[in-house]
Residue frames as qw, qx, qy, qz and C-alpha x, y, z in Angstrom:
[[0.478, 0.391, 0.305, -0.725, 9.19, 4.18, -11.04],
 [0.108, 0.035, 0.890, 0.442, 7.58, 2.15, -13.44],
 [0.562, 0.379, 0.317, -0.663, 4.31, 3.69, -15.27],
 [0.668, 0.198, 0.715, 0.059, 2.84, 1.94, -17.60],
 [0.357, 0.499, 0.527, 0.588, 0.60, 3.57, -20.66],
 [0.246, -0.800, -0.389, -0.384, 0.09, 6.99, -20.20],
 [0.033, 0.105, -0.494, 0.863, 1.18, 9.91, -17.87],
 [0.210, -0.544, -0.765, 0.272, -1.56, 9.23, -15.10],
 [0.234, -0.381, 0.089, -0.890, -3.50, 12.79, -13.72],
 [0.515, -0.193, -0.667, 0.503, -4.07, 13.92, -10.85],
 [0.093, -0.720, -0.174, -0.666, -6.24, 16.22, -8.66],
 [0.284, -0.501, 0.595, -0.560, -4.21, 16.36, -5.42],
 [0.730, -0.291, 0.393, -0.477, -5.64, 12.90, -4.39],
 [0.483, 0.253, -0.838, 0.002, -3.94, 9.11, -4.62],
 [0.925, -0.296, -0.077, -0.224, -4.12, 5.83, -3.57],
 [0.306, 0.525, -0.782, 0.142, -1.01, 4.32, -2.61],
 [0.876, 0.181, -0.406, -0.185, -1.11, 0.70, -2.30],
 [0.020, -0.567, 0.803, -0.183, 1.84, -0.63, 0.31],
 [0.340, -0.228, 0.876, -0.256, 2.48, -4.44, -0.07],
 [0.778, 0.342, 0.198, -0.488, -0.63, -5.64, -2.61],
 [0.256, 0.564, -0.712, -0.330, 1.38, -8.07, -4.13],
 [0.854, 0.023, -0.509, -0.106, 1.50, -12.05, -4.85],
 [0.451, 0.220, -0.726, 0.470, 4.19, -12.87, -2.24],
 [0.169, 0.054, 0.700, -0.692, 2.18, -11.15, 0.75],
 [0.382, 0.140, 0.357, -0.841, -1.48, -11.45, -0.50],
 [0.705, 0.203, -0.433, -0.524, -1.61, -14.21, -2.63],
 [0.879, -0.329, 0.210, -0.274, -1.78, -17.49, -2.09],
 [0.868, -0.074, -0.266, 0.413, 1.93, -18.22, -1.46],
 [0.295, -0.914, 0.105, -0.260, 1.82, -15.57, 0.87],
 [0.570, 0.274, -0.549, 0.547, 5.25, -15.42, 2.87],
 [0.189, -0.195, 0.506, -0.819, 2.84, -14.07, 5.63],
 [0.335, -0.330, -0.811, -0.349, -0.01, -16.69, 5.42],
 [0.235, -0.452, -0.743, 0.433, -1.37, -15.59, 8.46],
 [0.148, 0.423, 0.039, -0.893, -1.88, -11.87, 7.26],
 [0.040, 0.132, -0.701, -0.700, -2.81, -13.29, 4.23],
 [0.241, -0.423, -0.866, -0.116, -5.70, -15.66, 5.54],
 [0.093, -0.576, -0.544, 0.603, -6.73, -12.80, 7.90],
 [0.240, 0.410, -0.192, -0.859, -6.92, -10.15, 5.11],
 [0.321, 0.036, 0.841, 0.435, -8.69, -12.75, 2.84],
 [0.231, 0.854, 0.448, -0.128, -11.72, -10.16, 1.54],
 [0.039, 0.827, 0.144, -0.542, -9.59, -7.49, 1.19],
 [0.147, 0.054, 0.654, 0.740, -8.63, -7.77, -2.92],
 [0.217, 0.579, 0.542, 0.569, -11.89, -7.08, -3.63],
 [0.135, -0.879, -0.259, 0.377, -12.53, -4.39, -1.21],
 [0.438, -0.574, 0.308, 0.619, -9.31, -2.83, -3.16],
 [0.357, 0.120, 0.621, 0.687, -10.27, -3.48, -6.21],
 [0.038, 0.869, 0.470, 0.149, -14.11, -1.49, -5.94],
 [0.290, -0.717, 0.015, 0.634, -11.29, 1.36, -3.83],
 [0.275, -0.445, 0.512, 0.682, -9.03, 1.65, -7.04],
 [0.212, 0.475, 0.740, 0.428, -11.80, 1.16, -9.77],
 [0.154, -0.914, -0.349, 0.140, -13.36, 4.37, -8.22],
 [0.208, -0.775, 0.201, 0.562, -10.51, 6.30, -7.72],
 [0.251, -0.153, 0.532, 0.794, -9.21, 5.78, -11.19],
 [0.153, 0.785, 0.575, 0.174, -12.95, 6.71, -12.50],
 [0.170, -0.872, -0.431, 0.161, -12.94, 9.36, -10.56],
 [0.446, 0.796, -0.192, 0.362, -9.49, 10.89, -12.11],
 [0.548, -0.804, 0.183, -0.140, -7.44, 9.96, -9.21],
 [0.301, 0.657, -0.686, 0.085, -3.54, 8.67, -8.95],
 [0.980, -0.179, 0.089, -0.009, -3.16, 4.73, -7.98],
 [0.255, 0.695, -0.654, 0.154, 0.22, 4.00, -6.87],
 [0.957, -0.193, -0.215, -0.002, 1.73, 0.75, -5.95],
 [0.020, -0.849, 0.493, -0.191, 4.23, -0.01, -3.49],
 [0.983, -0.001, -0.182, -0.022, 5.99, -3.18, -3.59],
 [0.431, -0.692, 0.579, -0.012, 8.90, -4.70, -2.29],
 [0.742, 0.540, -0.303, -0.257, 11.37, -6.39, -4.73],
 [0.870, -0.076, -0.080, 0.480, 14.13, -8.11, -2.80],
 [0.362, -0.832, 0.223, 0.356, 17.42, -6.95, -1.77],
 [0.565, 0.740, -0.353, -0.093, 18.94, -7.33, -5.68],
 [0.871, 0.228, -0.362, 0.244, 20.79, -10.25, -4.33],
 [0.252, 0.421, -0.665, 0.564, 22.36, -8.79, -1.31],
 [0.379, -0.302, -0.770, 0.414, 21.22, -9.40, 2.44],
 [0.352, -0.788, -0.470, -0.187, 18.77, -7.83, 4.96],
 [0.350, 0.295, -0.329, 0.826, 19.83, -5.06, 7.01],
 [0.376, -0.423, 0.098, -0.819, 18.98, -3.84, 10.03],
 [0.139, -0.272, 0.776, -0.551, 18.22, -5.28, 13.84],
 [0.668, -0.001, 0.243, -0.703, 14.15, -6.33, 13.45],
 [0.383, -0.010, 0.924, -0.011, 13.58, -10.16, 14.11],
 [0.751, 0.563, 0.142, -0.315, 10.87, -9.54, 10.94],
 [0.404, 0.682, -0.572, -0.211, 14.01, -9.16, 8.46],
 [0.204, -0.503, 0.814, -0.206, 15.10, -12.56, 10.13],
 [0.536, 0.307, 0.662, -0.425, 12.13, -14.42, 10.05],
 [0.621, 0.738, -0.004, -0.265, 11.48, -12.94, 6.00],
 [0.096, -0.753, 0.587, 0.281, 14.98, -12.98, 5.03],
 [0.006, 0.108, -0.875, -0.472, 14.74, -16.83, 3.34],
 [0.459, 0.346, 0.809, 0.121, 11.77, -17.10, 2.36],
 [0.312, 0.889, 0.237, -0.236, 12.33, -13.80, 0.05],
 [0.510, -0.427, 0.482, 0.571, 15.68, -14.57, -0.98],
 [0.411, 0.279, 0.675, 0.545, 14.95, -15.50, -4.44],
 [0.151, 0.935, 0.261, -0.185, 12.49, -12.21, -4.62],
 [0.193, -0.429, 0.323, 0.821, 13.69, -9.66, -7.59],
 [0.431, 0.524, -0.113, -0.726, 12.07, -7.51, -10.22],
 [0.447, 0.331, -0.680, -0.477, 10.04, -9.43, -12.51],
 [0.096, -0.060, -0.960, 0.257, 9.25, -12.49, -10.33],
 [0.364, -0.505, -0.718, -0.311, 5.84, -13.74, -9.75],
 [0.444, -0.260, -0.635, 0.576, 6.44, -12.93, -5.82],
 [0.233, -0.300, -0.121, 0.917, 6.75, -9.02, -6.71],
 [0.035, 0.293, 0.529, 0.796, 4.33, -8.31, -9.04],
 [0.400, -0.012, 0.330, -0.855, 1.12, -6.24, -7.90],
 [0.425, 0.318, 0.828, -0.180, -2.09, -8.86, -7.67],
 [0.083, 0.182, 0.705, 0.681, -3.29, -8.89, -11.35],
 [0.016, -0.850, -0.491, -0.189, -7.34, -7.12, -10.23],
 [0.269, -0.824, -0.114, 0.485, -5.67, -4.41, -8.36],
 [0.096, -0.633, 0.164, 0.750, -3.68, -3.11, -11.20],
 [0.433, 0.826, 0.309, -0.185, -4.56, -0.85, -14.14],
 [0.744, 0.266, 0.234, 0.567, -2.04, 0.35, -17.17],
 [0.184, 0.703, -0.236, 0.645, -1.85, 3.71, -15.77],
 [0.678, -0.732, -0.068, -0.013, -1.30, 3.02, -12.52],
 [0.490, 0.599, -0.555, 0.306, 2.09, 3.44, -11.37],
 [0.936, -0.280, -0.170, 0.129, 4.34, 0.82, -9.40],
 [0.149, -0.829, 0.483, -0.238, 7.27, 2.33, -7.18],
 [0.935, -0.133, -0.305, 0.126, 8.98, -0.77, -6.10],
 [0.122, -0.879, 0.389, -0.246, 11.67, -0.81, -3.33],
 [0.819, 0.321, -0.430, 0.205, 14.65, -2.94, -2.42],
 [0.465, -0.031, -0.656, 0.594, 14.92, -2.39, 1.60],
 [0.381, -0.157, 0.360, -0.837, 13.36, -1.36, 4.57],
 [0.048, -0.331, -0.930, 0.152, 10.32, -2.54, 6.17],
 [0.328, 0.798, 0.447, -0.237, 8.07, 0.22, 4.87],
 [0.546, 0.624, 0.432, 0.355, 7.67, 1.95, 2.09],
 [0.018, 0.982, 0.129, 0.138, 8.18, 5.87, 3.00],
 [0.497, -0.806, 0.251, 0.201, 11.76, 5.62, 4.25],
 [0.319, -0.600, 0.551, 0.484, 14.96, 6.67, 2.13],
 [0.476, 0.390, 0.717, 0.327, 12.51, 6.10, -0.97],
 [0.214, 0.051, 0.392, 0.893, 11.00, 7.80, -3.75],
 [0.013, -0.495, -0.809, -0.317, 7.75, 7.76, -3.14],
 [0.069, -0.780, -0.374, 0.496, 6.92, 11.03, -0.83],
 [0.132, -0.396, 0.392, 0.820, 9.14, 13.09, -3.41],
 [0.034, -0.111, -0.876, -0.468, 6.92, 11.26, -6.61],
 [0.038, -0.769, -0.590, 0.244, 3.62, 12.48, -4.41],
 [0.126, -0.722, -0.143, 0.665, 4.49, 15.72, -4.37],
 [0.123, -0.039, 0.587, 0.799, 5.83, 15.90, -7.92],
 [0.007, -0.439, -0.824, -0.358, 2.34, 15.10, -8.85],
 [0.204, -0.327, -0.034, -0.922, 0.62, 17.90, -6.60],
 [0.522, -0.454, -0.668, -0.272, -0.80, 15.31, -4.40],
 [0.179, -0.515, 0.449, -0.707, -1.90, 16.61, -1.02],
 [0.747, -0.235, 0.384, -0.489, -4.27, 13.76, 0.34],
 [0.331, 0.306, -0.869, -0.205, -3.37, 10.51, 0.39],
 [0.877, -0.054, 0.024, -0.477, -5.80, 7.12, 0.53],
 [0.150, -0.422, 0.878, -0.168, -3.63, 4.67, 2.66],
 [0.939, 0.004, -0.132, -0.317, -4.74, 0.72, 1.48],
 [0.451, 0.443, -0.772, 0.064, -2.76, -2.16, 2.11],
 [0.864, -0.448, -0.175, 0.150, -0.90, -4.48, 4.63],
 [0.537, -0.358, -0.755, 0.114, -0.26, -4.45, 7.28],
 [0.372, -0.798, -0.105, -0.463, -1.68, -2.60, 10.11],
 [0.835, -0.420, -0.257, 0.246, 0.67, -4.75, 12.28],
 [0.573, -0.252, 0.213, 0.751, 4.13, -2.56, 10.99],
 [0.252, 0.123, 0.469, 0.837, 4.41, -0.71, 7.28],
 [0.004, 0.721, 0.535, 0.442, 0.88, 0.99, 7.39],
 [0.550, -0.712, -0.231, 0.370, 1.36, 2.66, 11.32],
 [0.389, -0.381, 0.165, 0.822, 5.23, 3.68, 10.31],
 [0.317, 0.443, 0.705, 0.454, 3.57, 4.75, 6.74],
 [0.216, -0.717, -0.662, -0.040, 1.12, 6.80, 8.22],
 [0.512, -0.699, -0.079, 0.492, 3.38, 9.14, 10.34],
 [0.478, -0.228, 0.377, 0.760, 5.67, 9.66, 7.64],
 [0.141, 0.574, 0.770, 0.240, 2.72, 10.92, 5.63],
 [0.167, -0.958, -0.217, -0.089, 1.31, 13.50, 7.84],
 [0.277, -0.878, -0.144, 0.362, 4.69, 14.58, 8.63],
 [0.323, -0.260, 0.325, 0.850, 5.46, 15.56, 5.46],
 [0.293, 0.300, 0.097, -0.902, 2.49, 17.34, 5.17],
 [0.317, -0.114, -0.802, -0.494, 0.15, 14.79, 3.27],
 [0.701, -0.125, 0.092, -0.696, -3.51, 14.67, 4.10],
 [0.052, -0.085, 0.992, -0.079, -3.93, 10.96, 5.73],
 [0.738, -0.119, 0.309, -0.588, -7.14, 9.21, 5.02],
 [0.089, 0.212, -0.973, -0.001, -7.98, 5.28, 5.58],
 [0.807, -0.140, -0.205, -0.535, -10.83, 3.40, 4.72],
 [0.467, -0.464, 0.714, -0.240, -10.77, 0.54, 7.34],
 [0.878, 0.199, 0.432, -0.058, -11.98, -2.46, 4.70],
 [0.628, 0.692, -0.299, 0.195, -8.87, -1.42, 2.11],
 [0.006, -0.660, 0.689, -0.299, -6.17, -2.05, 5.19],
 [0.927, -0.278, -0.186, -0.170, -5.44, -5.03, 6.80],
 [0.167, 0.532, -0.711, 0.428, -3.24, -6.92, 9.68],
 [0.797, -0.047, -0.597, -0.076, -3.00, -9.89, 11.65],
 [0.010, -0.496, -0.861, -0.113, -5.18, -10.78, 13.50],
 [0.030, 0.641, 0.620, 0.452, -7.98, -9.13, 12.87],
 [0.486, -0.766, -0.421, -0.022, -9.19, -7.92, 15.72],
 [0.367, -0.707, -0.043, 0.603, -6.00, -5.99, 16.63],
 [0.243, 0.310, 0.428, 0.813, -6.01, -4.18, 13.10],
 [0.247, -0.779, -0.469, -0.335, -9.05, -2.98, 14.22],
 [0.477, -0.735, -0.225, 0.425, -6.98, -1.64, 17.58],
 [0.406, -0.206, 0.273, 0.848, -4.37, -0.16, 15.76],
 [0.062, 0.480, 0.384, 0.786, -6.79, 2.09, 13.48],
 [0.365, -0.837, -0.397, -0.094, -8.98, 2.88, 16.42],
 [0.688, -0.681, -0.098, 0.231, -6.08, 3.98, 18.52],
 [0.588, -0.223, 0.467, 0.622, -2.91, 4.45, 16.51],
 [0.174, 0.320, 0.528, 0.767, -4.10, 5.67, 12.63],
 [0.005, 0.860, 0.475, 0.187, -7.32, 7.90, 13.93],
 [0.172, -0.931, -0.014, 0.322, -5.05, 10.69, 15.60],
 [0.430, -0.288, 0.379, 0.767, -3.29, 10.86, 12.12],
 [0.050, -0.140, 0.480, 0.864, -5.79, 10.64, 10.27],
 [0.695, 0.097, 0.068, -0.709, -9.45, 10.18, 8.86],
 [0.361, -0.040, 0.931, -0.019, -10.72, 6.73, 9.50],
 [0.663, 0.261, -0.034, -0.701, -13.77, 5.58, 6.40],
 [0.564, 0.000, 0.818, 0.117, -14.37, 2.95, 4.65],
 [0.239, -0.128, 0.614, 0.741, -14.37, 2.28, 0.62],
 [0.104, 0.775, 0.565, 0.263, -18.43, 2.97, 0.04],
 [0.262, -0.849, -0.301, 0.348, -17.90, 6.25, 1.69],
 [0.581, -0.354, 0.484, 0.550, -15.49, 6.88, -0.49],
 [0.224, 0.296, 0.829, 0.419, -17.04, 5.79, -3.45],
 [0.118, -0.723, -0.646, 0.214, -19.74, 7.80, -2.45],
 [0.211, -0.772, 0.133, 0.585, -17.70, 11.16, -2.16],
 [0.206, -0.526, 0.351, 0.747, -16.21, 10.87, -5.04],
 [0.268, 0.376, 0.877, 0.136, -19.35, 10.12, -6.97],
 [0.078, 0.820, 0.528, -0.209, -21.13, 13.28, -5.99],
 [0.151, -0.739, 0.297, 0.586, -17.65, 15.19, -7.40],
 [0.388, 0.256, 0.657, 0.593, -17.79, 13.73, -10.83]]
């Protein structure tokens, strides 16, 4: 866990980030297609996470640092396909770092060092809860894998799922859009980041 300045606060309600980094969402994306298909959604993220930190909410980042020099594990022809052109990925690299509008000096950055999503055999559901959060505001990539498996693991460890549909993204377009209609609405609440904004405008 890596917070910056400042113990963040929290009123039960976070963002968590999965994947907003340089490597997948900049431009030397290792996923250029997701990349070119998501290619709006930094600022949609950044008006998400300017709000929520107004609004006294918890911004967490989840990144993905490399395997500290060892090898992929596990059976999925992704790890195969990633596997060199994230070799050199490890803490501190350009690759890993969170895109420079999306993050704030109290935000805090979980980083992880295997798997293909964030919520498995990490810290981060434990590091929710510490905080008292009950609802979580799913943003990232991708809708294709890590947001879906994300999602589940969420609600079933009791975390309020919502997802604004212009903070997520996956490739191509048009089936991101299946996978929230079909796949993220019977976990959770589908919105989008004015509606948001909105809500948590009229609670200040």
């Amino acid at each position: 866990m890596t917070p910056a300045t400042g113990r963040p606060s929290t009123d039960g309600i976070a963002v968590v980030c999965v994947e907003c980094q340089n490597g997948v969402l900049g431009p030397d994306s290792v996923l250029p297609a997701l990349a070119a298909d998501s290619a709006g959604l930094v600022e949609s993220l950044r008006q998400l996470l300017d709000a929520a930190r107004a609004s006294g909410h918890l911004v967490v980042h989840a990144t993905y640092e490399g395997t500290l020099g060892g090898t992929h594990t596990g059976t999925a022809r992704l790890w195969r396909a990633l596997g060199p052109a994230t070799a050199g990925w490890a803490p501190g690299k350009a690759e890993t770092q969170v895109v420079p509008e999306l993050l704030a000096a109290d935000d805090l950055v979980l980083p992880r060092h295997h798997g293909l999503f964030p919520t498995m055999d990490s810290e981060l559901l434990p590091v929710l809860k510490g905080f008292g959060v009950h609802t979580v505001i799913l943003a990232g990539v991708s809708l294709n894998l890590a947001l879906p498996i994300t999602a589940g693991h969420l609600t079933q460890a009791g975390f309020h799922l919502v997802v604004p549909r212009d903070a997520v993204g996956g490739t191509p377009a048009e089936y991101g859009n299946q996978v929230l209609d079909n796949t993220i609405a019977v976990l959770g609440r589908i919105t989008t980041v004015a509606k948001l904004i909105t809500e948590w405008a009229a609670t200040d």
